[in-house]
Residue frames as a rotation matrix with the C-alpha (Angstrom) as fourth column:
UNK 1
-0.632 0.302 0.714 13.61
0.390 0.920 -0.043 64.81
-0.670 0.252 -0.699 23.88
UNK 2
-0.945 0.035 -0.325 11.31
-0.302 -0.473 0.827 65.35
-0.125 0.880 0.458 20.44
UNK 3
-0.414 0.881 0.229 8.21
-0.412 0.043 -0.910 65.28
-0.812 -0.471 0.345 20.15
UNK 4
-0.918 0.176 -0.356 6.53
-0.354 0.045 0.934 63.44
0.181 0.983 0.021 17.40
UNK 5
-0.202 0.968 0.152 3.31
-0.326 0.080 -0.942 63.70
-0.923 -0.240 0.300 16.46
UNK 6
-0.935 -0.083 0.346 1.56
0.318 0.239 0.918 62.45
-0.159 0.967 -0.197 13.55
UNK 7
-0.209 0.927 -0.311 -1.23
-0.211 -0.354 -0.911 64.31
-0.955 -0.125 0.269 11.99
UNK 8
-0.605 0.240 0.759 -3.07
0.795 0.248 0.554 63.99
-0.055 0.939 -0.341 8.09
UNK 9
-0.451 0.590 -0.670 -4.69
-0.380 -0.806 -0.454 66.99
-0.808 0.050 0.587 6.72
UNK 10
-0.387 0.411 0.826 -7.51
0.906 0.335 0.258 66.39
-0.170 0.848 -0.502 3.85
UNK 11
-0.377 0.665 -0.645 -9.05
-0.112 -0.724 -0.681 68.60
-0.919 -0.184 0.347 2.45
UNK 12
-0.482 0.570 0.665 -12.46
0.757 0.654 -0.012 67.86
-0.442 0.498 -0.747 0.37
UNK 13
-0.840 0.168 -0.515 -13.32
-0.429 -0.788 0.443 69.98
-0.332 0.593 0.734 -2.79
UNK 14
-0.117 0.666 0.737 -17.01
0.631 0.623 -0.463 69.69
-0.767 0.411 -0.493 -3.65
UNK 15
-0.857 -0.201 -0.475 -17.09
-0.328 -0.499 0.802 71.06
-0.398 0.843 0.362 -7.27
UNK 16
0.594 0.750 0.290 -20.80
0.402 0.035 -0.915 71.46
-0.696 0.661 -0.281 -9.66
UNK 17
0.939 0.329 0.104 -20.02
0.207 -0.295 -0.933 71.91
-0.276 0.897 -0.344 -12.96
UNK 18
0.281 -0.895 -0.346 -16.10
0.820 0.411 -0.399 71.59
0.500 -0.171 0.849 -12.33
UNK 19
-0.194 -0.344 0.919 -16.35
-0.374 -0.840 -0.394 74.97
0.907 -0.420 0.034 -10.02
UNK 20
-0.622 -0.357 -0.697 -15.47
0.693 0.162 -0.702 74.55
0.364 -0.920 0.147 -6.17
UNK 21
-0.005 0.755 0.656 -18.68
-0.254 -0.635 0.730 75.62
0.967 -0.163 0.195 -4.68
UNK 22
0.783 -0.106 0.613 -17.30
-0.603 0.114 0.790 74.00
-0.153 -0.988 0.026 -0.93
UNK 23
-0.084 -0.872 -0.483 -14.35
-0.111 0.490 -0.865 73.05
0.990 -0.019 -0.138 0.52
UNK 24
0.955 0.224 0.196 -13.79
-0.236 0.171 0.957 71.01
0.181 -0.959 0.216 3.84
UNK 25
-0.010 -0.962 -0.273 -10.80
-0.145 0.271 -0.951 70.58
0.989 0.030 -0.143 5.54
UNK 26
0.911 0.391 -0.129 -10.26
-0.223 0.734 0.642 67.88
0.346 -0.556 0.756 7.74
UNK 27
-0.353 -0.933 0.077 -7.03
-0.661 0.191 -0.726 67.18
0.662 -0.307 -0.684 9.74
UNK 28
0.988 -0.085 -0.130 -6.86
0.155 0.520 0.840 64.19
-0.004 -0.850 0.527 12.10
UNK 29
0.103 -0.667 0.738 -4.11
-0.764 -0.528 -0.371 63.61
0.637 -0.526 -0.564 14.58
UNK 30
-0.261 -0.747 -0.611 -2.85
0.085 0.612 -0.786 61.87
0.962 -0.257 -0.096 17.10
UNK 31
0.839 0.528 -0.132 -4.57
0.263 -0.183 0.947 61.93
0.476 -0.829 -0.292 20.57
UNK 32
-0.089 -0.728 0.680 -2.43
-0.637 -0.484 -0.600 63.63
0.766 -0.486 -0.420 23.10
UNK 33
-0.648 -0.373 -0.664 -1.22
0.057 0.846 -0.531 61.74
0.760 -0.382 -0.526 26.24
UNK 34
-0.865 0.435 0.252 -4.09
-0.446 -0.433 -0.783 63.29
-0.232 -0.789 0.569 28.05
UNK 35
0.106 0.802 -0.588 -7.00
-0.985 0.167 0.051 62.84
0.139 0.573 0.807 25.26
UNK 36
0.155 0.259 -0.953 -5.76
-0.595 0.795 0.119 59.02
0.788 0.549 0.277 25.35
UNK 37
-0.997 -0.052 -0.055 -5.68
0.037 0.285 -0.958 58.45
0.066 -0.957 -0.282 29.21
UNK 38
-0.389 0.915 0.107 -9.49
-0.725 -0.232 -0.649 59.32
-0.569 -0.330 0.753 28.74
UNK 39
0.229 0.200 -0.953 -10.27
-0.764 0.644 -0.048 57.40
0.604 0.738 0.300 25.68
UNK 40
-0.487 -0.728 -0.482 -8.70
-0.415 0.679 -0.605 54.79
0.768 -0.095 -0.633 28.09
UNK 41
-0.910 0.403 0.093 -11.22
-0.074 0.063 -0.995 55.44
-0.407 -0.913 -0.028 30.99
UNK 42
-0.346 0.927 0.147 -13.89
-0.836 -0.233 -0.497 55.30
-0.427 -0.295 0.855 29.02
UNK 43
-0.257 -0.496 -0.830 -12.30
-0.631 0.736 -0.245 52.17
0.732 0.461 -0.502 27.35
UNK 44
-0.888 0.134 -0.439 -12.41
0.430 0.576 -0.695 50.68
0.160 -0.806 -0.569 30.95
UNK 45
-0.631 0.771 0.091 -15.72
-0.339 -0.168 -0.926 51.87
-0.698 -0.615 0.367 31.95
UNK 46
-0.169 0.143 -0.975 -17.00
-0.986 -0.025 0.167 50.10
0.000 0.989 0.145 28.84
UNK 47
-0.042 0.208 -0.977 -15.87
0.038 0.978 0.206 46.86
0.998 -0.028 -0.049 29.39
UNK 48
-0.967 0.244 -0.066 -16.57
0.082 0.055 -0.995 47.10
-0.239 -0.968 -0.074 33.25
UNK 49
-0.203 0.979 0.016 -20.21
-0.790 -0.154 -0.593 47.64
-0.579 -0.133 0.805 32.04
UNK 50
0.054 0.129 -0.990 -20.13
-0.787 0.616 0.038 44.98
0.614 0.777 0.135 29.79
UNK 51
-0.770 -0.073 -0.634 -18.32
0.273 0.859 -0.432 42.36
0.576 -0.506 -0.642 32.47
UNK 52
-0.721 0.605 0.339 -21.36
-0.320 0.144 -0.936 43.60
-0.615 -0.783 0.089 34.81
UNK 53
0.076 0.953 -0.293 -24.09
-0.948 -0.022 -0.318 42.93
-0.309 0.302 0.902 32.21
UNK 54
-0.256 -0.109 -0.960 -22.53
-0.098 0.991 -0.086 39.29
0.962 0.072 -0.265 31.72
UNK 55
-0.990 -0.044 0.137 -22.65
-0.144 0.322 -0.936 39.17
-0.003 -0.946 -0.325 35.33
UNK 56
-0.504 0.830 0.239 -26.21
-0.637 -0.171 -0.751 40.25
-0.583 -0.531 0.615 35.48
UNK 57
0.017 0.370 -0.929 -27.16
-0.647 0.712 0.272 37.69
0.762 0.597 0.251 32.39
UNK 58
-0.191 -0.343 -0.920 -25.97
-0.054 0.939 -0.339 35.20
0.980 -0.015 -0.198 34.26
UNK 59
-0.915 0.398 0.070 -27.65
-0.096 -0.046 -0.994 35.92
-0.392 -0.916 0.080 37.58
UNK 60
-0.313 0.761 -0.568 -30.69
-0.938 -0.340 0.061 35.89
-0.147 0.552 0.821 35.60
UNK 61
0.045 0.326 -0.944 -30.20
-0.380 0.880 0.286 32.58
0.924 0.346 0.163 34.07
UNK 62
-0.796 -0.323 -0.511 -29.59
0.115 0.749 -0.652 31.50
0.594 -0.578 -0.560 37.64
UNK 63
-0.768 0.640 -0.002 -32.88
-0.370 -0.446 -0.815 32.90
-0.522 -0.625 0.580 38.78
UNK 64
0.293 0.541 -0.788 -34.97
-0.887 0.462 -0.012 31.56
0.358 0.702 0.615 35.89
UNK 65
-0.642 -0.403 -0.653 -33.04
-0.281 0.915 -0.288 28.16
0.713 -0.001 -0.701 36.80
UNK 66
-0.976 -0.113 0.188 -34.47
-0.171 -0.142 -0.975 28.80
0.137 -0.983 0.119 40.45
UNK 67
-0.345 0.939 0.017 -37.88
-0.829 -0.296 -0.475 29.98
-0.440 -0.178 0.880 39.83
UNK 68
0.097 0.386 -0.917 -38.47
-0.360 0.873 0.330 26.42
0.928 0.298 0.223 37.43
UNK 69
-0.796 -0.328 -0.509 -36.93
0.129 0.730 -0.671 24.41
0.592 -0.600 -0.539 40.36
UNK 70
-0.879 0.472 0.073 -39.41
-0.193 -0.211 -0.958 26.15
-0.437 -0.856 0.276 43.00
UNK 71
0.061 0.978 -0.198 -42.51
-0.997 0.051 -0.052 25.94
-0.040 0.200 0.979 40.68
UNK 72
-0.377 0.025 -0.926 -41.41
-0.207 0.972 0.110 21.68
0.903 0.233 -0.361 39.79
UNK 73
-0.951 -0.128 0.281 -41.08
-0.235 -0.292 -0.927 22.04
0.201 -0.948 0.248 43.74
UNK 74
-0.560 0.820 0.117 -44.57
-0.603 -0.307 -0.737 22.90
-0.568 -0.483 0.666 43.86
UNK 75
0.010 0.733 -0.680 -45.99
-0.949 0.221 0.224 20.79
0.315 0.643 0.698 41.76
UNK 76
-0.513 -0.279 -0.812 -44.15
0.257 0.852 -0.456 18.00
0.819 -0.443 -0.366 43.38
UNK 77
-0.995 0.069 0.070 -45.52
-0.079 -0.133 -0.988 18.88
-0.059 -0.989 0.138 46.43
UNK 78
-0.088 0.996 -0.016 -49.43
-0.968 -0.089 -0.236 19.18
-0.236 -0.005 0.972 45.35
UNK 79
0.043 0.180 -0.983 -48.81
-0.660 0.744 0.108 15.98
0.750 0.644 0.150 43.84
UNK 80
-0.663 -0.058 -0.746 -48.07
0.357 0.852 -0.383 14.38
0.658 -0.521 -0.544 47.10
UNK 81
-0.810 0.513 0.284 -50.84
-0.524 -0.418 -0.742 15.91
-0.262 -0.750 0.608 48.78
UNK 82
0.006 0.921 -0.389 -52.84
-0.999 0.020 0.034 14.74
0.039 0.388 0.921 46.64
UNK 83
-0.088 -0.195 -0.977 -51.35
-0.324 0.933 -0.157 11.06
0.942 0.303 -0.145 46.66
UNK 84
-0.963 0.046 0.266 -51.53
-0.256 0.165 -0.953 11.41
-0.088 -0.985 -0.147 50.74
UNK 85
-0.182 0.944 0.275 -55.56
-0.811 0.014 -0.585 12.21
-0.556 -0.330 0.763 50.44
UNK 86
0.433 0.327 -0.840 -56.01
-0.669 0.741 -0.056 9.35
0.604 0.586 0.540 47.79
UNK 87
-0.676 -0.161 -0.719 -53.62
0.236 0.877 -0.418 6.82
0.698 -0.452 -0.555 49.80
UNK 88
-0.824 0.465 0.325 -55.58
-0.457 -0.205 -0.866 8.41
-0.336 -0.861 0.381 53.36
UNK 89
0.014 0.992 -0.128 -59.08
-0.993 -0.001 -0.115 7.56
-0.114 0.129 0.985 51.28
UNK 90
0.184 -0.072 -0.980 -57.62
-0.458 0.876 -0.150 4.08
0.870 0.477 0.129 50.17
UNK 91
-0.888 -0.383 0.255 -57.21
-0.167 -0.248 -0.954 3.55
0.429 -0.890 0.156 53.80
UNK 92
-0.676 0.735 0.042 -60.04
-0.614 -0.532 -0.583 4.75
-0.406 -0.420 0.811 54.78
UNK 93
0.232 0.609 -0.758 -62.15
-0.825 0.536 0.178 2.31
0.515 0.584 0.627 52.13
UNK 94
-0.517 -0.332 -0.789 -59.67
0.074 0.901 -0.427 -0.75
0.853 -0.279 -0.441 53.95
UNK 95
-0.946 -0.320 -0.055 -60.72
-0.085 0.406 -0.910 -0.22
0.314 -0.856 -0.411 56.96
UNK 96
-0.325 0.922 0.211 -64.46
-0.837 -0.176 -0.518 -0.02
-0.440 -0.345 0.829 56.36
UNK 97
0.000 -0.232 -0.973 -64.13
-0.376 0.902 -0.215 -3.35
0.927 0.365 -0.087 54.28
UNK 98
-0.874 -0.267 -0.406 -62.45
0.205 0.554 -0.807 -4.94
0.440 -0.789 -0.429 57.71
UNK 99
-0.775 0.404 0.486 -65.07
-0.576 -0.134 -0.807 -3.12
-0.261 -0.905 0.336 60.10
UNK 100
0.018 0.639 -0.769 -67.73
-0.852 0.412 0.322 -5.06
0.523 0.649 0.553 57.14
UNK 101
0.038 -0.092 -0.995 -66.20
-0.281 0.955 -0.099 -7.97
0.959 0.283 0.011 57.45
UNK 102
-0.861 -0.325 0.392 -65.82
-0.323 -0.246 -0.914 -8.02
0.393 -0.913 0.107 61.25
UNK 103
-0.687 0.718 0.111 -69.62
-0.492 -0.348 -0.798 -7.54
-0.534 -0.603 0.593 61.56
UNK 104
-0.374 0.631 0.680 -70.13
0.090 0.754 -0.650 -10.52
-0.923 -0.182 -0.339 59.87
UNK 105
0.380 0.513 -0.770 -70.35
-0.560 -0.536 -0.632 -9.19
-0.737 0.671 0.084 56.47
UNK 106
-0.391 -0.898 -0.204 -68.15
-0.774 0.200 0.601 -11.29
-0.498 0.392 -0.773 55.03
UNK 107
-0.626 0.623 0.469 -70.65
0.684 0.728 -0.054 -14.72
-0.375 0.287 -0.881 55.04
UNK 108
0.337 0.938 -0.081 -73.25
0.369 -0.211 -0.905 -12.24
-0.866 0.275 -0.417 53.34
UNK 109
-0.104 -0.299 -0.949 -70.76
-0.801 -0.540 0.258 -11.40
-0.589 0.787 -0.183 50.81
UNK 110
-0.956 -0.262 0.134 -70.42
-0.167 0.858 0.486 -15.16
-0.242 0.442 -0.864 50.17
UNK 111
-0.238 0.970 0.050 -74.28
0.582 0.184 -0.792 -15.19
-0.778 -0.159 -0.608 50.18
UNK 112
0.310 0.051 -0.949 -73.83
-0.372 -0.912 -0.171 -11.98
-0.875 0.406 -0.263 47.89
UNK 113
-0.534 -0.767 -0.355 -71.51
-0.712 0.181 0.679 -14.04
-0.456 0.615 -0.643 45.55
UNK 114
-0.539 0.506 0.673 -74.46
0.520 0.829 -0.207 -17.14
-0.663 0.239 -0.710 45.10
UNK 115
0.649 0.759 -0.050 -76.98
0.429 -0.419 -0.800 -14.10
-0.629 0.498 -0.598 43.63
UNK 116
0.572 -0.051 -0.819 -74.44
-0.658 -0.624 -0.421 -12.55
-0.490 0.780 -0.390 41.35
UNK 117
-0.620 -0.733 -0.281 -72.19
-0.696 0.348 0.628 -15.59
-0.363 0.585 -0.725 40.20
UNK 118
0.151 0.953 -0.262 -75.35
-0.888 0.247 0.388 -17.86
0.435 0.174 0.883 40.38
UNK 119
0.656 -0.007 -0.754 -73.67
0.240 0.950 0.200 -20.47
0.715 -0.312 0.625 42.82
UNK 120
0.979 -0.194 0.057 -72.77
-0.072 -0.069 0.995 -20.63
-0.189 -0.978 -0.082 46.29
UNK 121
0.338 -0.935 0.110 -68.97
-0.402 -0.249 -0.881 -19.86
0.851 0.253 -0.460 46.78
UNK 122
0.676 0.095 -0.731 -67.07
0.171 0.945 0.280 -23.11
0.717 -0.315 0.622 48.73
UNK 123
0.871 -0.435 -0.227 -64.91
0.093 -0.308 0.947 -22.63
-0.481 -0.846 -0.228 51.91
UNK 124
0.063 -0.998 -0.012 -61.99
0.687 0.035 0.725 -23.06
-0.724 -0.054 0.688 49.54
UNK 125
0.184 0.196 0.963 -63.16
0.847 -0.528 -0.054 -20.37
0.498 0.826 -0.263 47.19
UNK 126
0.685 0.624 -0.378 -63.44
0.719 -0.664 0.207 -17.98
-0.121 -0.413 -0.902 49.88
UNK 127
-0.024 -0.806 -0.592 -59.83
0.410 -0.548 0.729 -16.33
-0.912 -0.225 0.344 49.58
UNK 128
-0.811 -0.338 0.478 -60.38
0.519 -0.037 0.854 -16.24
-0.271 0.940 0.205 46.02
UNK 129
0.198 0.609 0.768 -63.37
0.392 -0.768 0.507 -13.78
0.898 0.201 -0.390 46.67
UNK 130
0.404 -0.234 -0.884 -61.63
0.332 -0.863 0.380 -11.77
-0.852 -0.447 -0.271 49.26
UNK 131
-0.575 -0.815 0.067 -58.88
0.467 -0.260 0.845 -11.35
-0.672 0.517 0.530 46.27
UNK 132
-0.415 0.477 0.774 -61.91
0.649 -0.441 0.620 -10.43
0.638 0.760 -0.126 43.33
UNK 133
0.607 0.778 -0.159 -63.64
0.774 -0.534 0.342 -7.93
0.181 -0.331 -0.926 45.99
UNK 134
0.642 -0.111 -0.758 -60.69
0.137 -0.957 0.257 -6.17
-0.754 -0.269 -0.599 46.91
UNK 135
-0.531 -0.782 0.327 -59.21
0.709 -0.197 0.677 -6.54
-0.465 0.591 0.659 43.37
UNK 136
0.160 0.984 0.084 -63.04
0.983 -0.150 -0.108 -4.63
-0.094 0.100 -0.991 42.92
UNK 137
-0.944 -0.307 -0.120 -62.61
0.325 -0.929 -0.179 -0.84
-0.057 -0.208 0.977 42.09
UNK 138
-0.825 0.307 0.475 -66.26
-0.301 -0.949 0.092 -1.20
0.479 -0.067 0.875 42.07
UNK 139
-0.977 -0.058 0.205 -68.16
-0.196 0.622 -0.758 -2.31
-0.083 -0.781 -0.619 44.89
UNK 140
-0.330 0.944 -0.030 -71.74
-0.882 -0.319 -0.348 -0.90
-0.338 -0.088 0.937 44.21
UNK 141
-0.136 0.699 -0.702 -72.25
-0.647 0.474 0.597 -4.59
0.750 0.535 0.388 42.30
UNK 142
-0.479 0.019 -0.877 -71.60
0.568 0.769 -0.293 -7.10
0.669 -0.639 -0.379 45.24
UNK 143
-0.939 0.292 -0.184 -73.03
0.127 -0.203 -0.971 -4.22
-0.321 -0.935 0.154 47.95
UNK 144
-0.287 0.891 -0.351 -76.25
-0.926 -0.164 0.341 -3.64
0.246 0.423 0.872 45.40
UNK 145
-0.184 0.399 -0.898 -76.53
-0.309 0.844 0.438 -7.69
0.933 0.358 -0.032 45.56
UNK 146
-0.945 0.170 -0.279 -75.95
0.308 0.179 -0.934 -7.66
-0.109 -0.969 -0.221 49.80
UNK 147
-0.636 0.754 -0.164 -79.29
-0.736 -0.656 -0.167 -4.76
-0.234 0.014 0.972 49.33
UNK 148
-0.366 0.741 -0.563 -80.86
-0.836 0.004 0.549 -7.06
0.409 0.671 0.618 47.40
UNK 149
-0.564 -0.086 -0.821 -80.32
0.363 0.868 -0.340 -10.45
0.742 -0.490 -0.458 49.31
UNK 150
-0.940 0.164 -0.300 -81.11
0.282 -0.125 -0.951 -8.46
-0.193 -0.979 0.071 52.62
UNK 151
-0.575 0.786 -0.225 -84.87
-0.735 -0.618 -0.279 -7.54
-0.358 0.005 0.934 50.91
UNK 152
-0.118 0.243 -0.963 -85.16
-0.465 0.843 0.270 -10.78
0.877 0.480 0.014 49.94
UNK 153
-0.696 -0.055 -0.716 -84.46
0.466 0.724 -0.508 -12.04
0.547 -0.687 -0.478 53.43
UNK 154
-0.838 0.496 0.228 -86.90
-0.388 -0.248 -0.888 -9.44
-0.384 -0.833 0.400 54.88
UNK 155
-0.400 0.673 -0.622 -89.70
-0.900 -0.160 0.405 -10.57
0.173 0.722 0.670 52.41
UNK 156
-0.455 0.451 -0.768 -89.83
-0.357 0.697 0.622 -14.14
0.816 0.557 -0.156 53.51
């Protein structure tokens, strides 16, 4: 069987003044069946480093995906803590309202309601000032006017 190989010699006159003051000679060639089994391995160890650095890209973007999700996570979470202690305090405001009103606080609110609306509030009004006290997000004016009623009642 015959061997063929294929090779190209150049060869590169550098000439000053039209004299040949260097010459290079260059030959290229064909890789042998060895030289291009290697060229081949390092051909595959190439793109094997390449298909791992997609891999790792993409583990990346799935970690970055992760770490947002866990920090929303957390923010979702403080937020309902915080919406627990606010509902727990709204709560906490109802049922001192009831324990008020229990103990009789209620007819001094209506009493409260004569000094700050200037007129007594009728038995059928009365739901319609539970509704404006606890539509109230501040109380200090109707519990300033109980303060004031109750220093009025010690005065006479």
């Amino acid at each position: 069987m015959a061997k063929i190989q294929l090779s190209t010699r150049v060869t590169l006159d550098i000439t000053e003044n039209g004299k040949v003051v260097d010459t290079f000679k260059i030959s290229f060639r064909e890789p042998s069946k060895r030289q291009q089994r290697e060229i081949g391995k390092e051909n595959e160890e190439i793109l094997d480093l390449f298909k791992k650095s997609q891999s790792l890209d993409r583990r990346l973007e799935v970690t970055e995906a992760k770490v947002s999700a866990l920090k929303e996570l957390e923010n979702a979470k403080e937020l309902l803590t915080t919406a627990k202690s606010l509902d727990k305090l709204y709560i906490d405001r109802d049922n001192i309202e009831d324990r008020f009103i229990d103990l009789g606080g209620f007819e001094k609110m209506l009493e409260a309601s004569r000094l700050t609306f200037g007129h007594a509030v009728s038995g059928e009004d009365k739901d319609r000032l539970r509704d404006f006290i606890e539509d109230q997000s501040d109380y200090s004016i109707i519990m300033g006017a109980i303060a004031e009623d109750a220093k009025e009642q010690r005065g006479k």
